[in-house]
ZALUM-215477 format. One line per field, with one value per residue (C-alpha): x, y negated, z; residue in one letter. Coordinates in steps of 0.02 Angstrom, whole numbers, always signed. Example, Ala and Ser with C-alpha at 12.3 -4.5 7.8 and 13.67 -1.06 7.14 Angstrom:
REM residues 2
xx +615,+684 .
yy +225,+53 .
zz +390,+357 .
nukol A,S .
END
This chain:
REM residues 59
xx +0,+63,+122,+150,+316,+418,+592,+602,+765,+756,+601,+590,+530,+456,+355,+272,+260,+82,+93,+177,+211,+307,+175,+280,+429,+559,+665,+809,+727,+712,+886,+935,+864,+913,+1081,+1112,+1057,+1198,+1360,+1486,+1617,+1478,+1547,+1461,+1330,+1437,+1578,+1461,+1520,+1433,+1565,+1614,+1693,+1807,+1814,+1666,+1650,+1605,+1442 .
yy +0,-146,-287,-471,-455,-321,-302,-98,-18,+96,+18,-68,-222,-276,-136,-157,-334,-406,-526,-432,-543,-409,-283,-121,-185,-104,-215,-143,-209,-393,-417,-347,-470,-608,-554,-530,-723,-796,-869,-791,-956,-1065,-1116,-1060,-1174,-1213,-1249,-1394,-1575,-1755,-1837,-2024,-2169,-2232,-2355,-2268,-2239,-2037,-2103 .
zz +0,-49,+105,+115,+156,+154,+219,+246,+189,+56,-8,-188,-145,-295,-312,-150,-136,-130,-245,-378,-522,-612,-639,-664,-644,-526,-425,-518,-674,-607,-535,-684,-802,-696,-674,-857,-868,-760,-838,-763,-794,-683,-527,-370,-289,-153,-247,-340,-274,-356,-448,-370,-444,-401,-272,-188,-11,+33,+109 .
nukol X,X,X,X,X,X,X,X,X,X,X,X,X,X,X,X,X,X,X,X,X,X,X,X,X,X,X,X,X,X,X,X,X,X,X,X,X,X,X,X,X,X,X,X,X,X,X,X,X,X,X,X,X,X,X,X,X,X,X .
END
């Protein structure tokens, strides 16, 4: 049965979610697809800094 949230081990939680926007898609499947989308040459988020002029305070 599927549950609003669900955070069991083991357990494919796409499959079971409630609000399954991937009808019949396995979790596998989704991280899969959004894996394959990511540019491997893109800096991590954290890594991401604004650029300042120069001159700028860092405020």
């Amino acid at each position: 049965m599927p549950k609003r949230v669900n955070q069991a081990a083991g357990e494919d939680l796409v499959l079971t979610s409630a609000c399954n926007y991937y009808d019949g898609v396995t979790q596998k499947e989704a991280e899969d697809f959004y894996n394959a989308m990511k540019d491997p040459k893109d800096e991590p988020p954290h890594l991401l800094r604004l650029e300042q002029s120069p001159g700028e305070s860092g405020r």
